[in-house]
C-alpha positions as CSV (number, residue, x, y, z in Angstrom):
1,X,0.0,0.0,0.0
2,X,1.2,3.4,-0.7
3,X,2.4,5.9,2.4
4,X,0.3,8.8,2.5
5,X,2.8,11.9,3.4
6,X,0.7,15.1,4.8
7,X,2.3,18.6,3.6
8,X,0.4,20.9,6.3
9,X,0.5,24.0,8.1
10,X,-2.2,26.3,9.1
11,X,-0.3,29.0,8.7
12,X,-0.3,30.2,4.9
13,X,3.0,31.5,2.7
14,X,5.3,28.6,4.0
15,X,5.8,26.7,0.4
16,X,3.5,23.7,0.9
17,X,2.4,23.4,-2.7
18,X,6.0,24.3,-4.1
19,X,7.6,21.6,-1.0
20,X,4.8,18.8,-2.3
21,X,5.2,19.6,-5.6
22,X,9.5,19.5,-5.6
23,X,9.3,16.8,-3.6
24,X,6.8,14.4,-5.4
25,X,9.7,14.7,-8.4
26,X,12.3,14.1,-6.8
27,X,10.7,10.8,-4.8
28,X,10.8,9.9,-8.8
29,X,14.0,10.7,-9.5
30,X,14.7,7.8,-6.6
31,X,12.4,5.2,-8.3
32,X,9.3,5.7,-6.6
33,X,5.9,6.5,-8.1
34,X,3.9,8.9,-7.0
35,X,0.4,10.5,-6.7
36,X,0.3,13.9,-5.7
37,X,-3.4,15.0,-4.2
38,X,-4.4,18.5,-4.3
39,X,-7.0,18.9,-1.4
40,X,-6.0,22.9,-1.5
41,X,-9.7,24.9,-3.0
42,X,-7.2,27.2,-3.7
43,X,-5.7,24.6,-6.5
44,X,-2.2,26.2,-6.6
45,X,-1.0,22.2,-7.6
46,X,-2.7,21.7,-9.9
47,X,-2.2,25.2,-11.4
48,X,1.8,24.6,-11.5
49,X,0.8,21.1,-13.3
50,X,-1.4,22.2,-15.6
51,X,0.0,25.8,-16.6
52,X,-1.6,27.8,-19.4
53,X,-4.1,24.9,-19.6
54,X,-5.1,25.5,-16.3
55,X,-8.5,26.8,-16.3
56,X,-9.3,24.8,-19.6
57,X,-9.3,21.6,-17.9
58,X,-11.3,22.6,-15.7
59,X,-14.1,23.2,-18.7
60,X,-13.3,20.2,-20.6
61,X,-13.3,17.9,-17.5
62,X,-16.3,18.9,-15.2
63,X,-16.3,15.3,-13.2
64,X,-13.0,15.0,-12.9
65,X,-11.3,16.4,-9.9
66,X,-11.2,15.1,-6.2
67,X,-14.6,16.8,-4.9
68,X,-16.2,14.5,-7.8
69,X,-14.9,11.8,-6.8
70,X,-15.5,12.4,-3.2
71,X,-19.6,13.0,-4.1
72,X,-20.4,9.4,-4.0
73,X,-20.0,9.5,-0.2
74,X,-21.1,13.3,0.3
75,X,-24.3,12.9,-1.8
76,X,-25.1,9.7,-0.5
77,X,-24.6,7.6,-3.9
78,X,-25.3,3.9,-3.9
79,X,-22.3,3.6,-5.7
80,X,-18.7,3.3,-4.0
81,X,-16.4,5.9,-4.6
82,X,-14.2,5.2,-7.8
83,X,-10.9,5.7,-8.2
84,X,-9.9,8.9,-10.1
85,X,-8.4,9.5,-13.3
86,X,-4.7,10.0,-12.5
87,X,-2.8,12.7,-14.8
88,X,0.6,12.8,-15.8
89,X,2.8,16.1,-14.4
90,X,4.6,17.1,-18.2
91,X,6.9,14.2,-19.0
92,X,6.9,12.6,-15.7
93,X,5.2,9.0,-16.5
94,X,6.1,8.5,-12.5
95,X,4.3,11.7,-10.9
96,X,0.4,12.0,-11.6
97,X,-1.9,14.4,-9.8
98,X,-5.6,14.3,-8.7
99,X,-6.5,17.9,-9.8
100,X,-7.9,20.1,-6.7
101,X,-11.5,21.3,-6.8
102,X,-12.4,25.1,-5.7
103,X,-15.3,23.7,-4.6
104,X,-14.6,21.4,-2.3
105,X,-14.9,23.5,0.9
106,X,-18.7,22.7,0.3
107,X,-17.9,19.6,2.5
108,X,-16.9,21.2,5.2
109,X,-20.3,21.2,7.4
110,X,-21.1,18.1,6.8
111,X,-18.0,16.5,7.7
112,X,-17.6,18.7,10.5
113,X,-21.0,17.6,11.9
114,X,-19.5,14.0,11.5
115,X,-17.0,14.7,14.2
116,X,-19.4,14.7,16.8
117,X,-19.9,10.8,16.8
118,X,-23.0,11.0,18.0
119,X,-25.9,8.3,17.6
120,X,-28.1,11.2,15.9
121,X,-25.1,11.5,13.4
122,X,-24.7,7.6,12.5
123,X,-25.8,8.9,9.2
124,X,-22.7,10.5,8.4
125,X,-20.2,8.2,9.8
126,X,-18.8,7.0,6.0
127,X,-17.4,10.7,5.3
128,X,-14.3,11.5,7.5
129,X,-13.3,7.6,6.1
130,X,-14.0,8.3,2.5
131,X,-11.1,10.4,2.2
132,X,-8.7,7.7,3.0
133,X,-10.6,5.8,1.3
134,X,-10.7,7.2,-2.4
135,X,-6.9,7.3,-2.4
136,X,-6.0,4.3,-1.6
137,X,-8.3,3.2,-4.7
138,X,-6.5,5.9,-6.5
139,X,-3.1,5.0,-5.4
140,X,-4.1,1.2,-5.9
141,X,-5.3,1.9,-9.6
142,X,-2.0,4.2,-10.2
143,X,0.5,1.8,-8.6
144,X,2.2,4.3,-6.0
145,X,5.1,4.1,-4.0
146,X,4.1,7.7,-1.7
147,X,1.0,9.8,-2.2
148,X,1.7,13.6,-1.5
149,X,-1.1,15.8,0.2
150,X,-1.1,19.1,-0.5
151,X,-3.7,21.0,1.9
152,X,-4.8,24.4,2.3
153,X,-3.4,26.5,5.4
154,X,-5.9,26.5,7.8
155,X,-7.5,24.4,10.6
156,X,-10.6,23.0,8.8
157,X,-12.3,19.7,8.9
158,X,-10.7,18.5,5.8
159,X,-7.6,19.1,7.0
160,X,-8.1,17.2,9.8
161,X,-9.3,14.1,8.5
162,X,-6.8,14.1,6.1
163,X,-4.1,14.6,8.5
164,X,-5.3,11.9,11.1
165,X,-5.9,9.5,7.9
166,X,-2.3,10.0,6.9
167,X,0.7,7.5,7.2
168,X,3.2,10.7,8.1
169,X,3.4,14.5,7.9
170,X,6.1,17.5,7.4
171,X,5.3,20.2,8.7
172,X,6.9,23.5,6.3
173,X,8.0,26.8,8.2
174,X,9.3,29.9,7.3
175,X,12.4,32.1,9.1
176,X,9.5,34.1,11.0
177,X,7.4,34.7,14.2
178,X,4.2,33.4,12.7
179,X,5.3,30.1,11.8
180,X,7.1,30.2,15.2
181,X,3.1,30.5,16.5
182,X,1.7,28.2,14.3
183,X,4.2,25.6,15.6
184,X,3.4,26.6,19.2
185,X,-0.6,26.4,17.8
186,X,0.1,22.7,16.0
187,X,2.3,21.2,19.2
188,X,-1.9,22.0,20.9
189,X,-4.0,21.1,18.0
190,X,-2.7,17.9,16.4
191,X,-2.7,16.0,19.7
192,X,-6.3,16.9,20.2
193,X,-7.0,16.0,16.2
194,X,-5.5,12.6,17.3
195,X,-7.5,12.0,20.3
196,X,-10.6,12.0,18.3
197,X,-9.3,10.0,15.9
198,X,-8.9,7.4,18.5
199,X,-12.4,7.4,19.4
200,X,-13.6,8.1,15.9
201,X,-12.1,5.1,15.0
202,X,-13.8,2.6,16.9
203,X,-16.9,4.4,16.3
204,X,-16.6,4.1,12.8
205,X,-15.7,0.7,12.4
206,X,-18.5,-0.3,10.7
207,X,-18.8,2.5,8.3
208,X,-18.0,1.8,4.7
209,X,-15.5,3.6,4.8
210,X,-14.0,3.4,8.1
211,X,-11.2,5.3,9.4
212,X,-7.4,3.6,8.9
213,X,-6.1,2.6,12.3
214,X,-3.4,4.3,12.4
215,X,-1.5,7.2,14.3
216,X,0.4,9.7,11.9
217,X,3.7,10.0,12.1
218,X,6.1,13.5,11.9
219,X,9.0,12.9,9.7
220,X,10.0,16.5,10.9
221,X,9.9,20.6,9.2
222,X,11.2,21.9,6.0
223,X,12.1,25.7,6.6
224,X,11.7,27.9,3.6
225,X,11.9,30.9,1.6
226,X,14.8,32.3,3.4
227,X,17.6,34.7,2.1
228,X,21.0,33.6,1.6
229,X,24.7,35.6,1.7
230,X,27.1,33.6,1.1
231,X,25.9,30.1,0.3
232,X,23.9,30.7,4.4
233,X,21.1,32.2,5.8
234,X,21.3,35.3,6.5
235,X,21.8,36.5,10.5
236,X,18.3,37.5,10.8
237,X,17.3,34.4,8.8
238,X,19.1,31.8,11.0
239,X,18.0,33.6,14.4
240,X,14.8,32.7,13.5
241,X,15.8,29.3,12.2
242,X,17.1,28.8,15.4
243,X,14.3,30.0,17.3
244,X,11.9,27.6,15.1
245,X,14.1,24.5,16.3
246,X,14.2,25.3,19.3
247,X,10.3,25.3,19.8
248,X,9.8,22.1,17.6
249,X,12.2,20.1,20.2
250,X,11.2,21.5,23.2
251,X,7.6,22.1,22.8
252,X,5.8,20.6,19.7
253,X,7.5,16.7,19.9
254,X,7.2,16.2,23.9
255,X,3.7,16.8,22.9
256,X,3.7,14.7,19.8
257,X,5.3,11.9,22.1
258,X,2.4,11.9,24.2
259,X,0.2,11.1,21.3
260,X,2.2,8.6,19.7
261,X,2.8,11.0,16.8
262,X,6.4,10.0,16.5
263,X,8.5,7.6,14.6
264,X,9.1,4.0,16.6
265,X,12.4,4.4,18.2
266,X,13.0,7.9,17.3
267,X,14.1,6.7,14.2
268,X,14.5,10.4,12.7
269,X,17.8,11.4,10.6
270,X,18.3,14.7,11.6
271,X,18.5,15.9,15.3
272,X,16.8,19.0,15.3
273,X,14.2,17.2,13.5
274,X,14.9,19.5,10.3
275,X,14.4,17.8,6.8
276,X,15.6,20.6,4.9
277,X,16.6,24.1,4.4
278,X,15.4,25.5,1.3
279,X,16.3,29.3,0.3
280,X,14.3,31.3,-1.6
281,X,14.2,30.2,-5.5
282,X,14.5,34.1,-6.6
283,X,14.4,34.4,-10.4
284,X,14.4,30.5,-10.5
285,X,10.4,30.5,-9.0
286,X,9.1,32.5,-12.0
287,X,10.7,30.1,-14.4
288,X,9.9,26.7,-12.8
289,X,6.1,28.5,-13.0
290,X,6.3,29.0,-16.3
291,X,7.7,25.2,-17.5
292,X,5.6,23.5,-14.7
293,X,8.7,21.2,-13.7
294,X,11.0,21.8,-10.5
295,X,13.6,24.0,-10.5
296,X,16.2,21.4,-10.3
297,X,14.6,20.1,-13.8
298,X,15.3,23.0,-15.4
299,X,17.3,22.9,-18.8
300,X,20.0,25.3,-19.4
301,X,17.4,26.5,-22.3
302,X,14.7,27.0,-19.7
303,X,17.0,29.1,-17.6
304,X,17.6,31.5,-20.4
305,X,19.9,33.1,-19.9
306,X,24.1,33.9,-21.1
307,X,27.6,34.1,-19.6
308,X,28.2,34.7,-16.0
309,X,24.2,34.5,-15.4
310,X,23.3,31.3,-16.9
311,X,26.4,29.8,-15.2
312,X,25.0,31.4,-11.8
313,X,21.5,30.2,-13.0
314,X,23.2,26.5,-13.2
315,X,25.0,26.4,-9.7
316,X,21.4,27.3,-8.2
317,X,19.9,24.5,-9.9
318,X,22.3,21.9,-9.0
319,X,22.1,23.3,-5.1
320,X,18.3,23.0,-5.2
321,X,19.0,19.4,-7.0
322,X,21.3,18.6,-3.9
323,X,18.8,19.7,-1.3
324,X,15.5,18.4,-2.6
325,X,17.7,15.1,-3.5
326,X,19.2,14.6,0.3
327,X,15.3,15.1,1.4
328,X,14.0,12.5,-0.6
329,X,16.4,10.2,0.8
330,X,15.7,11.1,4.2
331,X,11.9,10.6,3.2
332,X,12.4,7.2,1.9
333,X,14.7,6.1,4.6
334,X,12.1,7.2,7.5
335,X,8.9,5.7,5.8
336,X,10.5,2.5,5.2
């Protein structure tokens, strides 16, 4: 069965789409297949996938995103939910996408009312499993090796089932005092998304689609969009970096612990539980945009540019190759 990975923060601007999205590839690039999910209404995924063709898929293929697909248990179909129609990201035969949906917020309530396990609302007890659910179908149909969730930065019911359906989650923060908050806010909120997952659990067992039993696990943070001066984060940047560690080890996994939110046997790479530092892409994020691959894919063409600036253009790339490259690895050797 695939591992479901979770890409979530509630706290907006921290580089989950462009963290799922570089880091789907490069799981690729190590012989994996992947499905990246876009369960963002805001769609910025499937945007980068799709380009220029964005909002034309979206006309010539009505049925075909992940609220669609989700509408046999919403709408109270007969039918199980089907797996979806995977798409290819550009040449990529290894990374497909289920496109996002803007409308698929419209679930909230319902699901929300679901989490009160109450007898009066046996009724909806198939929708916080159907998630789960559909993906596994998905993932089944696709044949993948990791599925990448992209989700939308707040603290909504989606999120949550998602989140407590997942195998593992990263957690992306930028060098600055809100994500140092929404750390603080997460180290609070996930245990409590986990202790009704316990209990929704057993509740649900007879749904059908019932919750998976099992506890998400933290494969650690990926800090981003920083500024760099000579090949390092700048002093302001790293102060905060820092500061960020700092809370994650003393505040946010003690509390994980207590939920069982952690690897078995602390089996984590990296001591301050960091994944990855990623600097800010610069000119490099308008042109990975544009082509819809990763930055580290980009061919000296793509980077067009001459002389001294296509030779800087090409160092950058073969860092950001490097970095997304040793996260990967850290990925696959934690989730296996």
């Amino acid at each position: 069965m695939a591992k479901m990975i979770c890409l979530f923060s509630h706290k907006s601007g921290v580089g989950k789409t462009t963290a799922a999205f570089h880091l789907g590839w490069m799981l690729t690039e190590k012989g994996k297949r992947v499905l990246l999910v876009d369960a963002d209404s805001q769609c910025n995924l499937t945007s980068i996938v799709f380009g220029d063709d964005f909002e034309q898929f979206y006309i010539d293929n009505p049925k075909k995103d992940i609220k669609q697909y989700l509408s046999a248990a919403f709408e109270g179909s007969p039918m199980l939910i089907s797996p979806a129609e995977v798409y290819p990201v550009k040449d990529n035969q290894n990374l497909g996408i289920i496109p996002g949906s803007f409308e698929l917020s419209e679930y909230e309530v319902s699901l929300a009312v679901s989490f009160t396990l109450s007898d009066a609302m046996r009724g909806l007890k198939n929708l916080p499993g159907s998630f789960r659910y559909f993906i596994d179908k998905t993932a089944e149909k696709y044949f993948a090796d990791y599925v990448i969730v992209d989700m939308n930065p707040s603290l909504s019911a989606i999120n949550q089932t998602l989140l407590v359906s997942s195998d593992f989650f990263i957690v992306p923060a930028a060098p600055d005092n809100f994500s140092e908050m929404a750390i603080r806010s997460l180290s609070k909120i996930l245990p409590r998304w986990e202790k009704w997952a316990k209990r929704a659990r057993k509740a649900f067992e007879d749904a059908i689609y019932p919750l998976p039993h099992n506890t998400p696990k933290f494969l650690g943070t990926i800090i981003q969009r920083f500024n760099v001066r000579n090949g390092k984060p700048t002093k302001a940047n790293n102060q905060l970096i820092d500061s960020i560690a700092e809370i994650v080890q003393k505040t946010f996994i003690p509390n994980l612990k207590l939920s069982g939110m952690l690897l078995e046997n602390d089996n984590y790479v990296s001591e301050d539980f960091c994944l990855a530092q990623i600097p800010d892409f610069q000119t490099l994020n308008a042109k990975y945009q544009t082509y819809g691959i990763p930055v580290f894919a980009l061919s000296d063409g793509q980077l067009d540019a001459q002389g001294k600036l296509l030779e800087n253009y090409k160092d950058m790339r073969d860092r950001f190759y490097d970095i997304f490259s040793g996260l990967a690895d850290k990925v696959i050797q934690m989730t296996t």
